[in-house]
N, C-alpha and C positions, 0 to 999 in steps of 0.2 A: 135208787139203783138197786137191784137185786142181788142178793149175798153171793148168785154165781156169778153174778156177773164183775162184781166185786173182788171174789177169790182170783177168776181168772187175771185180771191186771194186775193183782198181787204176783202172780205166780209170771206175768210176763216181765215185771218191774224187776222181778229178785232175779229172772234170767239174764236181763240185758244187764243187772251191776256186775252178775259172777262174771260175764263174758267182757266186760270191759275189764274188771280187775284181773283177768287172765291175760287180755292183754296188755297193760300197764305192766303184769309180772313178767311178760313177757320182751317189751322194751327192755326194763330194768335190764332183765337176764343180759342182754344184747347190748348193754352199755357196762356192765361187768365186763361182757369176753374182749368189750375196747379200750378199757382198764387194761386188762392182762395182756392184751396186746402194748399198749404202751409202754407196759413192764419188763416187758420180751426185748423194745427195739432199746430202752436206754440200757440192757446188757450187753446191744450186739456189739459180737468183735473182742468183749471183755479177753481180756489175758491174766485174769485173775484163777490159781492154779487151786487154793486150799479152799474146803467145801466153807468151813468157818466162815472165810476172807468175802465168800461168796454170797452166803444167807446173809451177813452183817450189810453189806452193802445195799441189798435189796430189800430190806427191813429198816435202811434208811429213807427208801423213797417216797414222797409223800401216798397217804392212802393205803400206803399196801403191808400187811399183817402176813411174817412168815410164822408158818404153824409147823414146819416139821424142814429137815434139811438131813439127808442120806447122803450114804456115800464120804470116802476121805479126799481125796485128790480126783480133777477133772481126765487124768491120763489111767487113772484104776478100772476096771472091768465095771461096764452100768457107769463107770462118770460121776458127776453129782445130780443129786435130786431135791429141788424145791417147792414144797405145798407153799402159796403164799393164797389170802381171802383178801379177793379186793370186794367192795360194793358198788351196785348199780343203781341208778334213779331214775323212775321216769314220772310224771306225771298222769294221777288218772282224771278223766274226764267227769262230768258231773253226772248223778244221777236223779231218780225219784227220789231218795230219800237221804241222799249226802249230795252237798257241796264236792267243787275238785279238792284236789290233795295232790301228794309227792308221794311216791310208794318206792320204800331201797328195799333190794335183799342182796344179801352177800352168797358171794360162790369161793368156792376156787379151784384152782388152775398149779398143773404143776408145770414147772420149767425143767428141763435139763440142761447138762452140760459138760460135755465130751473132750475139751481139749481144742474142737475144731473149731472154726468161725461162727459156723450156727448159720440162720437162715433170717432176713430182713422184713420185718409186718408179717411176721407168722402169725395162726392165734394159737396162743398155748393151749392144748386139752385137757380138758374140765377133769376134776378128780375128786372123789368122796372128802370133805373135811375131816383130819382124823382130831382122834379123841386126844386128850391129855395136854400138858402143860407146853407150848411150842418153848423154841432154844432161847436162850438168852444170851447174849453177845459183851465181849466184854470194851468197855471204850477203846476206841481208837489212841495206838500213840501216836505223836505227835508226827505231823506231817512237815515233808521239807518245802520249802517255798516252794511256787509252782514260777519258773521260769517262762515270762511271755516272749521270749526272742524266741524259743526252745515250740510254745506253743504256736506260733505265726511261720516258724518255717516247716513242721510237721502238715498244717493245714494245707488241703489240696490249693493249687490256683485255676479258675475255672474264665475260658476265653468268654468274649463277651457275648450274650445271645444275640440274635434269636438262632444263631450255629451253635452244634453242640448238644448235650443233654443238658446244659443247666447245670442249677447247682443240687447236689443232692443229697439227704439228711446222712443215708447209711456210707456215702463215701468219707464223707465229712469225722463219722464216729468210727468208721474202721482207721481212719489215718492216725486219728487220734489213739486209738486202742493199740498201735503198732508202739508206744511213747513205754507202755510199762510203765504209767504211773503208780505213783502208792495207790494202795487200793480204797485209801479213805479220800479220793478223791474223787466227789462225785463229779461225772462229766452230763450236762442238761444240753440239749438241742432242742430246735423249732425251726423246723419250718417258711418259710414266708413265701408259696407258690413257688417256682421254680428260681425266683430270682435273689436269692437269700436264703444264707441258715445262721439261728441265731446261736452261739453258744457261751456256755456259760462253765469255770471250771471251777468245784466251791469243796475246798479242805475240811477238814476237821477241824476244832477249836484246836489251836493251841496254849500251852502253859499260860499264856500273855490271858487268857479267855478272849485272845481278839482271832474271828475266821478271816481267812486269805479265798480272794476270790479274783479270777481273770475272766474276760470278757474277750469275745471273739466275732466276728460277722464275715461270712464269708458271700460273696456276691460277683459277681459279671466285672474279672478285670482289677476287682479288689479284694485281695486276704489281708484281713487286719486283727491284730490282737492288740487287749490292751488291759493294765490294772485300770478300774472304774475312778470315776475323779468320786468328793465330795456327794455332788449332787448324784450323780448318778447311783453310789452306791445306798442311797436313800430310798432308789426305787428298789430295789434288793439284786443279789446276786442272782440271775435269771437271765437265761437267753431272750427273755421277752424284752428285757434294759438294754441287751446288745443291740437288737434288732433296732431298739427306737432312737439309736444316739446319734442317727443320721452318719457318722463318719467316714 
């Protein structure tokens, strides 16, 4: 084979990797901004007022790294402001000269937070990573029981389909968010198509080092809450346990 001929599929080989790894970076990017979207919907509705009360909580989410938090209270001029870096993964495809692989890059995304409600599957817009040491939070104290009679009658009741919108996540976490709980308590939702949401309500340690955790499934005709038995609490405190306990 001759050296031009040679050079040229070299030069065609290195084009077609750069433009696959441009778009694997690009996936990535696009599975980042569905991170930061999911970051957005488990604040919506929050009634959480102090900027602190605010970055601590989101810095507990899985995944997601706050790097700067502005602003003192959500009712102050500008509100609060959250830099958080989540990461994106996609897969790139094979080439001439590598096998596939997993390609992450991290971005981030700031949120705000005005006092209002805020808006449901927004995506939060992208923002410069800043420089220097992000906040540091100080433990959570101790949280009070999470009362399940208190969370079962907050939860919406939704008639049985196929009438109706269904049941649906942001009604499910705004009802919730009207409760004012402490704010070390994480509240987790999922989904399950229109006919189920799974939730999950999961404190902070307390002194005992034992976590408090309520289970919830809202569904066509049934609102039920409950503390998880034995078993159940082995699959972990997750809406994904609520959903499956059949109840």
């Amino acid at each position: 084979m001759r050296p031009t001929m040679i050079a040229a599929l070299a030069v065609t080989a290195l084009t077609a990797a750069g433009c696959a790894d441009a778009a694997a970076e690009r996936n990535a990017a696009g599975d980042a901004r569905a991170s930061a979207r999911t970051v957005g919907n488990a604040m919506y509705g929050t009634r959480l007022v102090e900027a602190d009360d605010i970055g601590h909580h989101i810095a507990d989410l899985k995944g997601v790294r706050v790097l700067k938090v502005t602003g003192a209270r959500t009712g102050d001029p500008g509100g609060v402001r959250v830099i958080m870096r989540v990461s994106g993964r996609a897969q790139r495809s094979e080439g001439l000269f590598r096998g596939p692989g997993q390609i992450t890059v991290d971005r981030c995304f700031e949120l705000t937070f005005d006092g209002g409600p805020g808006e449901w599957n927004p995506a939060p817009p992208p923002a410069p990573c800043p420089d220097g040491a992000p906040p540091t939070f100080a433990p959570w104290p101790e949280t009070p029981p999470i009362s399940v009679t208190r969370i079962e009658r907050a939860l919406p009741k939704v008639n049985a389909l196929p009438s109706g919108r269904g049941v649906e996540e942001r009604d499910v976490r705004a009802a919730l968010a009207k409760l004012g709980l402490h704010p070390a308590i994480r509240i987790e939702t999922e989904p399950q198509s229109d006919f189920a949401v799974g939730v999950a309500l999961v404190s902070g340690a307390t002194t005992t080092g034992k976590g408090r955790c309520v289970l919830a499934r809202v569904s066509p005709g049934k609102t039920k809450a409950w503390a998880p038995s034995r078993t159940e609490a082995t699959r972990g405190c997750n809406p994904h346990t609520a959903l499956g306990t059949g109840r």
